[in-house]
N, C-alpha and C positions, 0 to 999 in steps of 0.2 A: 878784263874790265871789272868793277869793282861800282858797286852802289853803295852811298854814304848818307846816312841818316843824318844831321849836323843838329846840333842841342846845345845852345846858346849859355852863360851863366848868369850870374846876378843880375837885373835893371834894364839886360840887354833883350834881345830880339831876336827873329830869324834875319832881320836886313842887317846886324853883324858880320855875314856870311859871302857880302855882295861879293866881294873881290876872289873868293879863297873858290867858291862854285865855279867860277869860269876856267881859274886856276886848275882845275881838278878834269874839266871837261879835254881842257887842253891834253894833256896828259891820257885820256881813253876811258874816265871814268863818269859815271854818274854821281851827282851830288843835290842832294835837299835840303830844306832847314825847313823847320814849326818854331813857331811863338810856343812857347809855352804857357797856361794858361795865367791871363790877368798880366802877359807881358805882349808887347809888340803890338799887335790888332787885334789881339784875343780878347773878347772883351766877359772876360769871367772879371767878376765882380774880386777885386782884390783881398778883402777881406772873407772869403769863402775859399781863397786857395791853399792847399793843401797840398805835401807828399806827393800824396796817393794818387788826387787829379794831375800833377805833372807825372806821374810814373803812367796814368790810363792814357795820358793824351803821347809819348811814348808810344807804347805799345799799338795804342791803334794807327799810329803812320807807320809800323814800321812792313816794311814788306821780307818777304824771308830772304835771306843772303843778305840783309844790310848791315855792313860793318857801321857802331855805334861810336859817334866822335861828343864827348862831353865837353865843353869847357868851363875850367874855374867852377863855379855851382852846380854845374851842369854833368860832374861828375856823380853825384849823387842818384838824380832821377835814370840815367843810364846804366848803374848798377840796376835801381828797383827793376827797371823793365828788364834785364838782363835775370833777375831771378821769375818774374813772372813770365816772363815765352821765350826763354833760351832757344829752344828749338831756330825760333827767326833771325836770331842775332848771329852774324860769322866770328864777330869780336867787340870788344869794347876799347876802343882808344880814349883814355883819359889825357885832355890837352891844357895843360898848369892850371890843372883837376886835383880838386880836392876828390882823395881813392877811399871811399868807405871803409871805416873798420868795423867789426863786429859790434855791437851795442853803442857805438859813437854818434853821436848826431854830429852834423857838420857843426853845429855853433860849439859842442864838445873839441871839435878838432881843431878851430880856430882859436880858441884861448888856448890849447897846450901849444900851439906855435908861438906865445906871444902876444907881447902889444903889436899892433901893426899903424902904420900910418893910412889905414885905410878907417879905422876910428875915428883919426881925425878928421874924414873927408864927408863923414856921414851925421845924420839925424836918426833917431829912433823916434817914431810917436808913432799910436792909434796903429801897433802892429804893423807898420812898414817902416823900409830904411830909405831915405832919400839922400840921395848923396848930393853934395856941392858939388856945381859943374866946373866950378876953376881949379876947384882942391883934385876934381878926379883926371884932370890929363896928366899930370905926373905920375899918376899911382896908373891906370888903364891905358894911358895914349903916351908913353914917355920916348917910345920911337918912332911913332906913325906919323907921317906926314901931315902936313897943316890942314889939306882936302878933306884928310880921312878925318881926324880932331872935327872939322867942321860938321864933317856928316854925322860924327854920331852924338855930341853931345847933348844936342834938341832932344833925340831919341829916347836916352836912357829915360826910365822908370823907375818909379818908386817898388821899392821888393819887399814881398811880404815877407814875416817873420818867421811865420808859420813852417815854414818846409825848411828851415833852419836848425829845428828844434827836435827835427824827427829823425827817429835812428830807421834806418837801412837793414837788414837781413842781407847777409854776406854768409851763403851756402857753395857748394858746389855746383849749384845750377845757374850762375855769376862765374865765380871762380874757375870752373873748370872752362869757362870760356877761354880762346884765347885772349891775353889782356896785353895791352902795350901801354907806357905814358910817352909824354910827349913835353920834354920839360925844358923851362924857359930859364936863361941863365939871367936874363937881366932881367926879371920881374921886377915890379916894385909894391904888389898887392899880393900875392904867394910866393915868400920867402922863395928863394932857388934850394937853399939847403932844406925847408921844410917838404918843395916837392921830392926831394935826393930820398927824404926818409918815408916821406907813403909811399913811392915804390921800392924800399931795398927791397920787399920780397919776390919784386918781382925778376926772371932772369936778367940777367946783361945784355943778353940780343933785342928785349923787349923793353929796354930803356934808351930813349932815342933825345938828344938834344940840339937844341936851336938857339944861338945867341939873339935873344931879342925878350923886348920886354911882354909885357903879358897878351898881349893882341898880337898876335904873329897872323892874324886872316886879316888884317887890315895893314900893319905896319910890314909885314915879310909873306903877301898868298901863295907867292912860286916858291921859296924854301918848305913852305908848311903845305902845301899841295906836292911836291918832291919826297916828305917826308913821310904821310899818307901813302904815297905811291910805293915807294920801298917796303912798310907795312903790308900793303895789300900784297903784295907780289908773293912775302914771303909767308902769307897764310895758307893753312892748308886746304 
């Protein structure tokens, strides 16, 4: 069995996770999610969050042996806490994660991917991004059932700018972790070919794919709770 820390991305929440945790239970494993702060019920003040408080609030759930599941944005702060207490983390699975590069801030690695139509789905102002709720089921929800669209698009939240703009420390006390992605062929908010190139470095065994668009814990939990499961097994 296998304990899963689960780390939400952009606007979203830990209630992202409802489906994929029971998913995961089935199969012999444990699984958790956190809000990250100023997202879901966390109630940090949005304009005060930062990096660093999603990388401390991280770290302080994490328990040792829990293998680290980032999605989309969520890749970022699951590196930071993977350089600050490696020791706790078994591995970091990046799930159609953006995979930190050395001196790169994620908002760095979203312009060299391109214009995206997720541009068009959003506002900037007063340091958050809010996205339009009808522009974002094509781009977040373009397989998921109408139940699932329904549940989360009240949900989303506006995201700060802030942890956007900050670059990550990509050491060997990250890196030397085991890493897997987990990459989504039908995205419509991270390029598929964009995911293909943040992990070429990583081996062939540790790049795992799933035809589905970017929400595979809502629109596919048994494929992406199965695909977890093969992951966990084959750690050391």
């Amino acid at each position: 069995m296998a304990s899963f820390l689960l780390i939400h991305g952009a606007s979203h929440g830990a209630w992202c996770w409802r489906d994929l945790i029971p998913a995961l239970a089935d199969l012999g494993h444990a699984a958790r999610a956190i809000d990250l702060p100023g997202h879901g019920e966390d109630a940090t003040p949005r304009a005060a969050v930062t990096m660093e408080l999603y990388r401390d609030a991280v770290v302080a759930a994490l328990r040792p042996g829990d293998v680290l599941v980032g999605h989309s944005m969520g890749g970022y702060p699951i590196t930071a806490a993977g350089e600050a207490a490696p020791e706790l983390v078994r591995a970091l699975v990046y799930l159609a994660a953006y995979i930190p590069a050395p001196g790169r801030s994620l908002a760095s690695l979203r312009r060299a991917e391109g214009e995206q139509l997720l541009d068009r789905a959003s506002r900037v102002a007063d340091g958050l991004v809010a996205m339009d709720p009808e522009l974002s089921v094509p781009l977040f929800y373009n397989d998921c059932p109408p139940e699932a669209v329904a549940f989360a698009l009240p949900r989303l939240t506006p995201q700060p700018v802030a942890p956007f703009r900050a670059r990550v420390a990509v050491t060997g006390r990250s890196a030397g972790l085991p890493r897997h992605a987990v990459l989504c062929t039908d995205d419509r908010t991270i390029l598929p070919e964009f995911q293909e190139a943040m992990a070429a470095d990583l081996p062939a065994s540790a790049v795992h794919r799933i035809a589905c668009g970017h929400s595979p814990f809502l629109s596919a939990p048994a494929t992406l709770a199965a695909t977890l499961d093969r992951i966990a097994k084959d750690l050391p």
